[in-house]
C-alpha positions, 0 to 999 in steps of 0.5 A: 465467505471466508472468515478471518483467522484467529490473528487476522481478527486481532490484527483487524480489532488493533487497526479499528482501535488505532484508526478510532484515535485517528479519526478524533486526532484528525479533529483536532489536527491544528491542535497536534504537536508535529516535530519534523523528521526531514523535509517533508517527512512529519511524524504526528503525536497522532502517529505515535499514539496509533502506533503505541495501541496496535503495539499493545494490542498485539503484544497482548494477544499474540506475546512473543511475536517481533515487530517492524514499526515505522516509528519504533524500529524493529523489535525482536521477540521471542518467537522468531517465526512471526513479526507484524510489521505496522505503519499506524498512519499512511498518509501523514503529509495528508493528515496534517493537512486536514485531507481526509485520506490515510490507513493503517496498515498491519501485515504479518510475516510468517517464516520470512514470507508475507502471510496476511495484511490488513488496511484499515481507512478510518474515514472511509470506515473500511477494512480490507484484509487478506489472508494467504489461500483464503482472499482478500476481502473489504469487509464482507466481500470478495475482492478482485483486480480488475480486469481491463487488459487495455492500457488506454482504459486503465486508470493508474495511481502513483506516488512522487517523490517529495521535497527532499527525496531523490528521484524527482527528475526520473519519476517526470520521465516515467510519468510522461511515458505512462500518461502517453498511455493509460486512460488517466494518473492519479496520486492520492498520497497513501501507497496502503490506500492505493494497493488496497484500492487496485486489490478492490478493483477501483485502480487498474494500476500503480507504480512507485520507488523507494517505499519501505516494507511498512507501506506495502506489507499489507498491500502485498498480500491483499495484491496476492490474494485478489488474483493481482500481480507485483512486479519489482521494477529493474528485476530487483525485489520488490519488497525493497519498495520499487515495483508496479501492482496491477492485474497479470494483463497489465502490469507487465506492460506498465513495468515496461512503460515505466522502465521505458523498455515499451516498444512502439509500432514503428512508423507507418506500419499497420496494427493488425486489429483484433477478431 
């Protein structure tokens, strides 16, 4: 088993600490005073409040590091080597809804490139974390992809766009492509949650567009170290939040379902089977 590094330790501790006031906000949740952001794009007291701990937290043991925060912006610090960049609750619409299924995710980049991650699920009380060369792990135990290769056993997630956002014509063209496909799709709502979940096994695969560094920092590295594949979608980099996470076997065919560049057997020719 690998332990976690110094930083990783305090970036998981910063994440339990913020999903404790989570979960005692999500108690209380009609309680909470919402302000609207955009259409259905809520930032929650709750949100705020998590995100003032992580930050606090980290600043304290790790002073000098810069930020990326989905509520706070970019904060430069003064070494300009390190920036954690935090998304103190994945899965807003979810929360304020009393659905019990969101994460916080803190990711740390180091000269420019993504070097650990960590995704807490405060209902589920599970921490995934990863760390470059050293794994990705729930808890205690190694996580891998898993390891189907065929679409027609794979079960896929995704994300769809919201009311107010563009793409919603695009993503029903990608959708049926993918269904034709894959064993199932499913949408859970938290992009942390899912690449997290793909990283464990759980998901074969998952697709979406327009996500910001926040949502996927964490998910990346623990994609990276559990052996999986990110591809960004349209030959573009998929740090800029349009990209597919699956295994090496599958996720270059998904990408060409949902670019719609996968090529059919053409009509009535045979399919040689397998030895």
């Amino acid at each position: 088993m690998s332990r976690p590094s110094p930083t990783v330790t305090v970036m998981m501790d910063a994440a339990r600490a913020a999903g404790r006031r989570l979960i005692r906000d999500f108690g209380e949740v009609e309680n909470l005073q919402v302000s609207k952001k955009g259409p259905s794009d809520f930032v929650s007291a709750a949100d705020q409040k998590a995100e003032e701990i992580i930050r606090k937290s980290l600043e304290k043991t790790r002073p000098g590091y810069g930020f990326l925060l989905e509520e706070g912006g970019e904060v430069l610090g003064s070494d300009k080597t390190h920036r954690f960049i935090i998304d103190p609750l994945d899965g807003t619409l979810n929360f304020l809804h009393g659905i019990p299924h969101f994460a916080v995710s803190i990711g740390l980049e180091r000269d420019g490139k993504l070097r650990a991650g960590v995704v807490h699920d405060p209902m589920r009380n599970e921490t995934f974390w990863a760390e470059e060369n050293q794994g990705a792990w729930l808890d205690n135990k190694r996580l891998r992809v898993a390891s189907r290769r065929k679409l027609s056993e794979a079960v896929v997630t995704t994300g769809i766009p919201q009311l107010g956002k563009d793409g919603g014509e695009k993503f029903i063209d990608e959708l049926a492509r993918v269904r034709a496909e894959v064993a199932a799709v499913r949408r859970f709502g938290s992009a942390a949650l899912d690449l997290a979940w793909v990283a464990a096994g759980r998901f074969d695969g998952f697709w979406e567009r327009g996500l910001q560094l926040w949502d996927i920092a964490a998910g990346f590295v623990l994609m990276q170290e559990a052996g999986g594949m990110v591809t960004g979608l349209d030959k573009k980099d998929p740090t800029r939040g349009s990209f597919v996470a699956a295994n090496t076997s599958l996720a270059p065919k998904i990408t060409e379902l949902v670019e719609g560049r996968l090529k059919k057997p053409a009509a009535g020719s045979k399919l040689l089977k397998p030895l």
